[in-house]
C-alpha positions as CSV (number, residue, x, y, z in Angstrom):
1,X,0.0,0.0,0.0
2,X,0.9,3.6,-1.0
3,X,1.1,4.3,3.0
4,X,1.2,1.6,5.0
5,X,-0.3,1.0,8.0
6,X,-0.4,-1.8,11.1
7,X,-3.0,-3.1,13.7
8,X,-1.7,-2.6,17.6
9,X,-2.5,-6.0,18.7
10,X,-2.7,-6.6,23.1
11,X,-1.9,-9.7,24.1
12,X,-2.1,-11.4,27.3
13,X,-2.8,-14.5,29.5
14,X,-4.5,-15.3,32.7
15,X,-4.3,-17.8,35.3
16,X,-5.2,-18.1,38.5
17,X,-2.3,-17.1,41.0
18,X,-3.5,-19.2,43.9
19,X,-2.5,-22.0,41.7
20,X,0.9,-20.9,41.2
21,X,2.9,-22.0,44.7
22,X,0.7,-24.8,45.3
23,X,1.8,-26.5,41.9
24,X,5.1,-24.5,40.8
25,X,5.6,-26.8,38.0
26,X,2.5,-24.3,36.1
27,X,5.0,-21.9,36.1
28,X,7.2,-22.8,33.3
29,X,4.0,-24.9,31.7
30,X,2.4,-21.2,31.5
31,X,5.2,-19.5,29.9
32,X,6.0,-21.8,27.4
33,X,2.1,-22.0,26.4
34,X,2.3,-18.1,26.4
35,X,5.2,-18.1,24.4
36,X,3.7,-20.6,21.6
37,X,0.4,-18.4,21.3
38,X,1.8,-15.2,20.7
39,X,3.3,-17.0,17.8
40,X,0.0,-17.8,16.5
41,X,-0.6,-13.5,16.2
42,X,0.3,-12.6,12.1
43,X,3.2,-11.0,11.3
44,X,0.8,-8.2,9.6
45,X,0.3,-6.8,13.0
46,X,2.2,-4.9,16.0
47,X,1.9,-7.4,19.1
48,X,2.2,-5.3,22.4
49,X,2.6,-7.5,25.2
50,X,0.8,-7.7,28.0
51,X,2.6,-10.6,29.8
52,X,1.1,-13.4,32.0
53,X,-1.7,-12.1,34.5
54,X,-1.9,-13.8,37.7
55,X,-2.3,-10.7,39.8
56,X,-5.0,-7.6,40.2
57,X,-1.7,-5.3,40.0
58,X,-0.1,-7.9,37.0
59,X,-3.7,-6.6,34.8
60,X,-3.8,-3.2,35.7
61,X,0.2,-3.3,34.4
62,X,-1.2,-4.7,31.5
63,X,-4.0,-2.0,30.7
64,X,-1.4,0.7,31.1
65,X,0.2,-0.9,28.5
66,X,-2.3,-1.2,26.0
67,X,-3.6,2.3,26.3
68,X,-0.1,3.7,25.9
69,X,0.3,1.6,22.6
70,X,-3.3,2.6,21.4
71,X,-4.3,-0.9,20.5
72,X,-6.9,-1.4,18.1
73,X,-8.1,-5.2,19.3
74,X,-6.8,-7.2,22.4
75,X,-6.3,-11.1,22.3
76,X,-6.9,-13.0,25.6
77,X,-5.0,-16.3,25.9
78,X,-6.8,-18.3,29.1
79,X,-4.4,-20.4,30.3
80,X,-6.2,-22.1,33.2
81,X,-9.2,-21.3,35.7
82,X,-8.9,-17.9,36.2
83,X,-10.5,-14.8,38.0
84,X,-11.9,-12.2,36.3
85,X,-9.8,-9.4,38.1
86,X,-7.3,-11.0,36.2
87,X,-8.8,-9.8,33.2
88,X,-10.9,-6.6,34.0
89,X,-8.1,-4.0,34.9
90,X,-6.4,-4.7,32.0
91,X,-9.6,-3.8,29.3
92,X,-11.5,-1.7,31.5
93,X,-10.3,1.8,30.0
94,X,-10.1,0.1,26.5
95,X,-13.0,1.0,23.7
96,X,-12.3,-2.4,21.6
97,X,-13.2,-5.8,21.8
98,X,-11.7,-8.6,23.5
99,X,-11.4,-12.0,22.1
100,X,-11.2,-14.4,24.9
101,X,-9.1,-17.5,23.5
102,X,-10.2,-21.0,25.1
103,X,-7.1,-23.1,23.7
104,X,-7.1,-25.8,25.4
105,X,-3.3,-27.6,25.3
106,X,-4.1,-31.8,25.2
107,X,-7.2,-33.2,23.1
108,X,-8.0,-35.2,25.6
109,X,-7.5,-36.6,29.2
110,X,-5.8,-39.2,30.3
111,X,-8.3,-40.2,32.4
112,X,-6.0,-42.7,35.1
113,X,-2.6,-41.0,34.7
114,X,-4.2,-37.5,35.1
115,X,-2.9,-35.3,38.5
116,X,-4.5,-32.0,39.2
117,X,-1.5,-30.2,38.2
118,X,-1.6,-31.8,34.5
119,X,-5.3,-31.3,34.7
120,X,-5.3,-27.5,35.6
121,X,-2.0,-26.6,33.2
122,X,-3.4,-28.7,30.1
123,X,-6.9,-29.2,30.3
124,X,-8.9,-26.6,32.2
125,X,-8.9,-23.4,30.2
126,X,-12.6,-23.5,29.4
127,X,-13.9,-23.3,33.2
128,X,-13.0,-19.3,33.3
129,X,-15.1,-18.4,29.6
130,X,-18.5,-17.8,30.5
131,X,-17.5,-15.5,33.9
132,X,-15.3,-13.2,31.8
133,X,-18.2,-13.0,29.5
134,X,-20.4,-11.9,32.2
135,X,-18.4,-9.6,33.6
136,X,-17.5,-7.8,30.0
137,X,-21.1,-7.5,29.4
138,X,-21.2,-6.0,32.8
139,X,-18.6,-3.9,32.1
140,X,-20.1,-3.2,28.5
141,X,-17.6,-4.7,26.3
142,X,-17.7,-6.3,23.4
143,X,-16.4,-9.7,23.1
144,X,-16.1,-12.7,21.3
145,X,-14.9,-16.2,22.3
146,X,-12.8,-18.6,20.3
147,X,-12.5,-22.5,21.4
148,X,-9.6,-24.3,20.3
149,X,-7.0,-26.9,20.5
150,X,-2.8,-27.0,20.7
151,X,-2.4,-30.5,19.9
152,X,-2.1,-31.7,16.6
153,X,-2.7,-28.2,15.2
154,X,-6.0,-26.2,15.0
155,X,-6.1,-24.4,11.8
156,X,-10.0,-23.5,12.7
157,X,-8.2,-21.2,15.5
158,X,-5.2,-19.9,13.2
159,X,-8.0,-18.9,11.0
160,X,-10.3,-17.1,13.6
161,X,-7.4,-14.9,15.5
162,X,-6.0,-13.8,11.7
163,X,-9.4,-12.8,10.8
164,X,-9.5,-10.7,13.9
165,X,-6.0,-9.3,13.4
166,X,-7.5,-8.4,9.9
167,X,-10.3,-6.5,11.6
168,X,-8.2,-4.3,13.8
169,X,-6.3,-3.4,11.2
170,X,-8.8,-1.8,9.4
171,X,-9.7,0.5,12.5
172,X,-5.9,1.4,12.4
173,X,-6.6,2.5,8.7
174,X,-9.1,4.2,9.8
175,X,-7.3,5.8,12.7
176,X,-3.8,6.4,10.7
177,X,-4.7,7.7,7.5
178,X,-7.0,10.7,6.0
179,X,-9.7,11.3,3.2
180,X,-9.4,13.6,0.9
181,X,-12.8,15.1,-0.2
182,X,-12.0,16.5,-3.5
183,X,-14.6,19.0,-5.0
184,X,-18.2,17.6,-3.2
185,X,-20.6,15.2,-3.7
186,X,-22.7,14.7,-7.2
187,X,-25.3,17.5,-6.7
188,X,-28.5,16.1,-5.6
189,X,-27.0,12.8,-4.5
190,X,-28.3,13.3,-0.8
191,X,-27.7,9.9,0.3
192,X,-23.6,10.4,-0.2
193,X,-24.0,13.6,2.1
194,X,-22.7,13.5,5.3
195,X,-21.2,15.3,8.6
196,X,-17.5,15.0,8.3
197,X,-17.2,15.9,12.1
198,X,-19.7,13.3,12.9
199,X,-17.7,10.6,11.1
200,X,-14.8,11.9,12.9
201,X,-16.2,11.2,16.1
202,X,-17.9,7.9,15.3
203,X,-15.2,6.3,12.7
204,X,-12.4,7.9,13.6
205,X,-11.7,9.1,9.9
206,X,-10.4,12.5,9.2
207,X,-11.5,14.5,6.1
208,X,-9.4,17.0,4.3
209,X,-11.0,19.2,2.0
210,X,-9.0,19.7,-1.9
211,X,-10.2,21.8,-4.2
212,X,-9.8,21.1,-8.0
213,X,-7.2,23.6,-8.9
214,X,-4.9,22.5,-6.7
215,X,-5.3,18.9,-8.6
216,X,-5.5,20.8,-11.7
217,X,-1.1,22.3,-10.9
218,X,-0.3,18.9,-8.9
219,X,1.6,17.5,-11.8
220,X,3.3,20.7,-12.7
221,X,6.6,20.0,-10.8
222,X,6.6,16.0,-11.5
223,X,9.9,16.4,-13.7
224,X,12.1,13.0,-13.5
225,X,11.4,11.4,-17.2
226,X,12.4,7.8,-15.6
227,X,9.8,7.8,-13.0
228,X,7.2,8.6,-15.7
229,X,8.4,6.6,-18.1
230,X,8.4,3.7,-15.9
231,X,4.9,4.3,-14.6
232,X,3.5,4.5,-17.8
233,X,4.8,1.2,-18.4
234,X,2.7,0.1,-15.5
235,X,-0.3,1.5,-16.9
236,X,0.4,-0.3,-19.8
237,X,0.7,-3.3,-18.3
238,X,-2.6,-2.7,-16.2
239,X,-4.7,-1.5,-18.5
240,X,-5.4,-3.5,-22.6
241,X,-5.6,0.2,-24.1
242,X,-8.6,-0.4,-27.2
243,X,-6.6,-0.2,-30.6
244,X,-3.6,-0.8,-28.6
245,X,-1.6,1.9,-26.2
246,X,1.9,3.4,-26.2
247,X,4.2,4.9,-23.5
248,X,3.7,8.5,-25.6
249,X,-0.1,8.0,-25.4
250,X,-0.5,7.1,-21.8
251,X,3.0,9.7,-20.9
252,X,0.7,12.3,-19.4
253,X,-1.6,9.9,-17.4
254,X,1.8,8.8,-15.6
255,X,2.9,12.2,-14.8
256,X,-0.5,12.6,-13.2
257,X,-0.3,8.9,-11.7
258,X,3.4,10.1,-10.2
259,X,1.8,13.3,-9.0
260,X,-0.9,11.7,-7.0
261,X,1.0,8.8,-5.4
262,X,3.2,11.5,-4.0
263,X,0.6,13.8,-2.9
264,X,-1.0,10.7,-0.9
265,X,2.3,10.0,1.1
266,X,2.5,13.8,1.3
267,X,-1.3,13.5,2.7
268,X,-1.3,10.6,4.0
269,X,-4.1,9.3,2.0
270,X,-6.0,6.2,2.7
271,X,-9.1,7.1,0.7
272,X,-10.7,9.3,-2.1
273,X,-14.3,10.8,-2.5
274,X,-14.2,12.9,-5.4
275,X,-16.8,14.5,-8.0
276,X,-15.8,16.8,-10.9
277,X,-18.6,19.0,-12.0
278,X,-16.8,22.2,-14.0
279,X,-16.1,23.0,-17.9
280,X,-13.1,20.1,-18.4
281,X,-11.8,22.8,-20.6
282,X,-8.0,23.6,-20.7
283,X,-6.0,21.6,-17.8
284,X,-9.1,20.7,-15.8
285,X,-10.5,19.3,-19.0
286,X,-7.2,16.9,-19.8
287,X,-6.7,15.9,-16.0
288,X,-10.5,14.9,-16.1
289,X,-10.3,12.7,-19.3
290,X,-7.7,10.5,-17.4
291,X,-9.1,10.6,-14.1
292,X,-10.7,7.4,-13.9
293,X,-7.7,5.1,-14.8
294,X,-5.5,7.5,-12.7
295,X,-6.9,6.9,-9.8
296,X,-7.7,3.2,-10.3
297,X,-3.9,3.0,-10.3
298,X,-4.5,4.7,-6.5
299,X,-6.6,2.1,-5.9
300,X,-4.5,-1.2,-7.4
301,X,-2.0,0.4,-4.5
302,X,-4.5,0.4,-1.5
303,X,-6.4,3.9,-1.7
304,X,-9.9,3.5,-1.8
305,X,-11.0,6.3,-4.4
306,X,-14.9,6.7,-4.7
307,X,-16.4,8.6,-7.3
308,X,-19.5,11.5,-7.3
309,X,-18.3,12.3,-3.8
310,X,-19.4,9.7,-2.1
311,X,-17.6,9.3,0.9
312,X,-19.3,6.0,2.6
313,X,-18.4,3.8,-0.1
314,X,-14.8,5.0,0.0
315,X,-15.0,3.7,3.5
316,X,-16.8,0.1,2.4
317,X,-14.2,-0.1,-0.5
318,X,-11.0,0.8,2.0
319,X,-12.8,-2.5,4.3
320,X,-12.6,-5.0,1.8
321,X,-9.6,-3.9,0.1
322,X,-7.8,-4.1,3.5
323,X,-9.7,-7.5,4.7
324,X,-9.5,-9.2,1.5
325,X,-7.2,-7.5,-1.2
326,X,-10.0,-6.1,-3.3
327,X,-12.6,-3.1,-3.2
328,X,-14.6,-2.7,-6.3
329,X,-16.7,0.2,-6.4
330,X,-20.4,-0.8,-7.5
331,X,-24.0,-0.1,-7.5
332,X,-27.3,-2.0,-8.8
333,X,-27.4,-1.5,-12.5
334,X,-29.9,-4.0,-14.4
335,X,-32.0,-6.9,-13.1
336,X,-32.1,-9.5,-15.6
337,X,-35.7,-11.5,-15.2
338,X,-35.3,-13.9,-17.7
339,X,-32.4,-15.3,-15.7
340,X,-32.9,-14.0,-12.0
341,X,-29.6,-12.2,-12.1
342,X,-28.7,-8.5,-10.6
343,X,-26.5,-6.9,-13.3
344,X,-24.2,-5.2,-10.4
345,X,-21.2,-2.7,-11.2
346,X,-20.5,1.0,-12.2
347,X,-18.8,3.5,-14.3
348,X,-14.9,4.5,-13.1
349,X,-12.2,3.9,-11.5
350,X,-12.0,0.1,-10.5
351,X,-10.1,-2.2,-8.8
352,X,-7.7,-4.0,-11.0
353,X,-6.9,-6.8,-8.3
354,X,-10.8,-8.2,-8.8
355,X,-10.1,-8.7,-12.6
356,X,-10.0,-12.3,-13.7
357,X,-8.5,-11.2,-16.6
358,X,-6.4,-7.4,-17.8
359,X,-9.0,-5.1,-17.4
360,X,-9.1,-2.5,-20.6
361,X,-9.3,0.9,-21.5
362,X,-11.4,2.9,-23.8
363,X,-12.1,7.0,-24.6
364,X,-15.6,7.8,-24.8
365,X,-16.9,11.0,-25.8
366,X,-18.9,11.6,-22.9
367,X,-18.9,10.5,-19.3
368,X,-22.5,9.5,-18.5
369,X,-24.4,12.3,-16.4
370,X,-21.4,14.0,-16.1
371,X,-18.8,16.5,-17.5
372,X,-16.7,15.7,-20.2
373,X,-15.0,12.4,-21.9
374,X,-12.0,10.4,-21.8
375,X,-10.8,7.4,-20.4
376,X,-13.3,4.3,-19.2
377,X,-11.8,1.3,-17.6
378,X,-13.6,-1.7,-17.2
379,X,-12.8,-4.4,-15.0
380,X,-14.1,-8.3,-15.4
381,X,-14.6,-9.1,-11.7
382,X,-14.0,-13.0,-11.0
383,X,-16.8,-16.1,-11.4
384,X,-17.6,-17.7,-8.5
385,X,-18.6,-16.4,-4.7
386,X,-18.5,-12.0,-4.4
387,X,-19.2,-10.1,-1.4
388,X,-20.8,-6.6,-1.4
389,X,-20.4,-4.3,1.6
390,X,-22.5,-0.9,1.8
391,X,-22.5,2.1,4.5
392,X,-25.0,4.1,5.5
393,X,-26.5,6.5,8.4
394,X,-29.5,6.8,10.3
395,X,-31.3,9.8,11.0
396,X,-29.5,10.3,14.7
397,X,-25.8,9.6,12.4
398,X,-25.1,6.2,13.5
399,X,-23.2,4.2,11.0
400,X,-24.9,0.8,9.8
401,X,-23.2,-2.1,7.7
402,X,-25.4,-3.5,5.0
403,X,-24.0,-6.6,3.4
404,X,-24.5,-9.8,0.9
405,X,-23.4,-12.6,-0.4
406,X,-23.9,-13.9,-4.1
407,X,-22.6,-16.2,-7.3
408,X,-21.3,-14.4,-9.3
409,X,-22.0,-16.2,-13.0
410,X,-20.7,-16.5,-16.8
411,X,-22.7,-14.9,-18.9
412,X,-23.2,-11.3,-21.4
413,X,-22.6,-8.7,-19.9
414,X,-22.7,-4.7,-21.2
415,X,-20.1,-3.5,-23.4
416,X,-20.3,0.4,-23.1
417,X,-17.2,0.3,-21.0
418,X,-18.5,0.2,-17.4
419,X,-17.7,-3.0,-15.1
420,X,-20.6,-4.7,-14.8
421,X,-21.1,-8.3,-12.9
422,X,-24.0,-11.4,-13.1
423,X,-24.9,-12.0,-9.5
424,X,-27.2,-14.7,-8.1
425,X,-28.5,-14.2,-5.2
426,X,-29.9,-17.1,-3.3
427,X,-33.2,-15.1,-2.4
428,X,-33.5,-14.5,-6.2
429,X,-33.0,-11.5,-8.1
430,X,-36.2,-9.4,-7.3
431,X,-36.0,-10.5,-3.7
432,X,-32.8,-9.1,-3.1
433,X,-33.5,-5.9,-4.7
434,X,-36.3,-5.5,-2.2
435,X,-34.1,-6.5,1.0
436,X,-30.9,-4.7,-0.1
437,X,-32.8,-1.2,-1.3
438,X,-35.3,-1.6,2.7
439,X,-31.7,-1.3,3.9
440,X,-31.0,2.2,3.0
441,X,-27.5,1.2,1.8
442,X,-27.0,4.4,-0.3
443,X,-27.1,3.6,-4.2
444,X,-23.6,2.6,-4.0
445,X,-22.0,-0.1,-2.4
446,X,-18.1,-2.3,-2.7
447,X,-17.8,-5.4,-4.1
448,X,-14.9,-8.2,-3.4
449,X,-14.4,-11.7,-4.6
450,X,-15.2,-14.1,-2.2
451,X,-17.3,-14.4,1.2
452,X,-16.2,-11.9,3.8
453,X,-19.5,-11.2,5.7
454,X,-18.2,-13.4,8.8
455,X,-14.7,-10.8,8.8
456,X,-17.0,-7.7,8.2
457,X,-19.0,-9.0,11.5
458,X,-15.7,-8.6,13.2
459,X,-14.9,-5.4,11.8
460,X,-18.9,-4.4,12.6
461,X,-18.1,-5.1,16.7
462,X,-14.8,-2.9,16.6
463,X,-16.2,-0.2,15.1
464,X,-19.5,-0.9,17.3
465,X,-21.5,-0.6,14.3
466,X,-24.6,-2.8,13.7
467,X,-25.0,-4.9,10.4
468,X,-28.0,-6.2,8.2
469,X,-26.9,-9.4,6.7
470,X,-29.6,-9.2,3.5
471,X,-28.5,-12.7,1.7
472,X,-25.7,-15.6,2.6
């Protein structure tokens, strides 16, 4: 990504200490289980380290920790029976969820040969579970609870603390990186408006506000012929240009492409919500015509850039990008009867890592509904499972998730230049239409290959956002 960002990870175990002297061998049985489930915590991440907790004093050490690190998730090994002041001081002052980890070391007793050392270091974690669950809900904390095993490997387990990890780290994009709100929204579009402030406050995402002719001059100092030259051979090798493309043609795209990817390490940019509604004449006129390909370059790289302004689907493309690899911006376009299919996809900048094959590039004369021509990309978004992911607001500002899973099928599909996609839905076509639209989603939502609702429900309870599961 064009600026990188990592998840702050706390990590920490809990036993009982009353257990400790009466059985000292627990001691170094504790440590080494520790030490082999912090291993188990991604590379992708920043662990902080909250140590073994045995102690009301140990946990309060622990939270000071945590909140001087800023952590976006913490991970809670349970070694044995445990307390819940072992837990509490150490989350108490914390606004994120805690993922209580039941990983139980042996797969199963040895009935006869079992002592109640070997039975509370290696086969007792799960006694403590439901009593720090009460006293989070007490404590209103969000939670979750993973059940596992050491022995013999528990990929189910792996699978569940990475998915987490890739939760946080989306609040840490959140938290890290800014929007740029270039020009405003598409006039009239009144479901893209929104308080900035409020989506401060409740997403931690800062806006900063770019006007067009600044963007106009931004490629005015971009000088270094290699750096263009070499970028233009990316765009090249993105993009199948339509009656085929040369470095000289594409030359002032990648100025423009070179431009941008500086200004958003300048910025630090993790997202883009930008409409254009002037007279594309002169240089406003040749940076609009190359716009859309421009700034799907942005988003092959990580940024999340949203057209007409609309700043909520920059957020839902930024999710699945981050959670998955892949944020395609889309809305409903067609509903074929014949077939019960949605016809799903838009007009724009797209996402060239959800392209089953090179995605291509054509000039039209006019941009649909909007000002001026140039460049269309479309993408051909892969067969098989797809995700969608839409934002919205209430009417007191609260964010809401809205989100789907489909097919997505062979087929025709439109050939005008936009990205378009045949989804099945299994509550049929019509159906989902209904459910989706009762939503309130907004018209525009992201797209990603694969099934990702069970991740966005993680990401949902960090950001303490509810979500409306439409179709699975």
């Amino acid at each position: 990504m064009l600026v990188e960002t990592k998840a702050k990870v706390g990590v920490f175990a809990i036993a009982l200490g009353a257990y400790l002297p009466q059985f000292p061998s627990l001691v170094p049985e504790f440590a080494a289980q520790y030490e082999d489930f912090k291993t188990r915590i991604p590379d992708s991440v920043e662990l902080i380290d909250g140590g073994i907790v045995t102690t009301k004093e140990l946990a309060m050490a622990a939270g000071d920790t945590f909140r001087a690190a800023d952590v976006d998730l913490v991970i809670l090994q349970l070694l044995t029976y445990a307390t819940s002041y072992n837990m509490l001081p150490a989350v108490r002052d914390l606004d994120v969820p805690v993922v209580l980890v039941n990983l139980q070391k042996k797969k199963a007793p040895d009935y006869p040969n079992t002592d109640t050392a070997t039975w509370l270091g290696e086969l007792y974690a799960c006694g403590a579970v439901g009593e720090m669950v009460a006293d989070l809900e007490r404590a209103g904390k969000r939670h979750a609870v993973i059940t596992g095993v050491v022995e013999g490997g528990d990929p189910e387990v792996d699978a569940e603390i990475a998915d987490w990890c890739k939760a946080a780290q989306v609040r840490r994009r959140f938290r890290d990186t800014n929007l740029a709100q270039i020009g405003r929204p598409y006039p009239g579009m009144m479901d893209l408006y929104i308080d900035e402030t409020n989506l401060y406050h409740r997403m931690w995402l800062y806006t900063k506000q770019f006007d067009w002719e600044k963007m106009w001059a931004i490629a005015d100092g971009i000088t270094d012929e290699d750096a263009i030259r070499s970028k233009a051979q990316e765009i090249l090798n993105t993009f199948e240009i339509e009656g085929g493309g040369s470095i000289e043609q594409v030359w002032e795209m990648a100025k423009y492409v070179v431009a941008f990817e500086q200004w958003v390490r300048d910025e630090k940019i993790g997202f883009v919500a930008s409409h254009y509604d002037g007279f594309a004449q002169g240089k406003a006129g040749v940076l609009d015509s190359m716009l859309i390909p421009a700034f799907s370059m942005l988003i092959k790289q990580g940024v999340a850039c949203a057209v007409e302004g609309d700043i909520k689907v920059s957020m839902a493309m930024s999710i699945l990008k981050t959670i998955s690899g892949m944020g395609q911006l889309s809305e409903m376009y067609s509903i074929d009867f014949n077939e019960d299919i949605c016809i799903i996809g838009h007009s724009g900048s797209g996402d060239a890592d959800i392209s089953a094959q090179k995605p291509t590039m054509k000039i039209v004369p006019v941009f649909h509904g909007k000002t001026g021509g140039g460049y269309l990309t479309q993408f051909y978004p892969h067969l098989g499972p797809v995700t969608y992911l839409g934002i919205t607001q209430d009417r007191d500002g609260n964010f809401k998730f809205v989100v789907a899973e489909g097919i997505n099928e062979a087929g025709p599909i439109f050939t005008f230049g936009d990205t378009n996609m045949r989804t099945r839905f299994t509550c049929g076509a019509r159906e989902f239409c209904n459910r989706w639209s009762e939503a309130g989603p907004t018209h525009h939502m992201a797209a990603a290959s694969g099934r990702h609702i069970d991740t966005i429900l993680k990401v949902a309870k960090i950001f303490n956002v509810p979500v409306d599961i439409i179709t699975r």
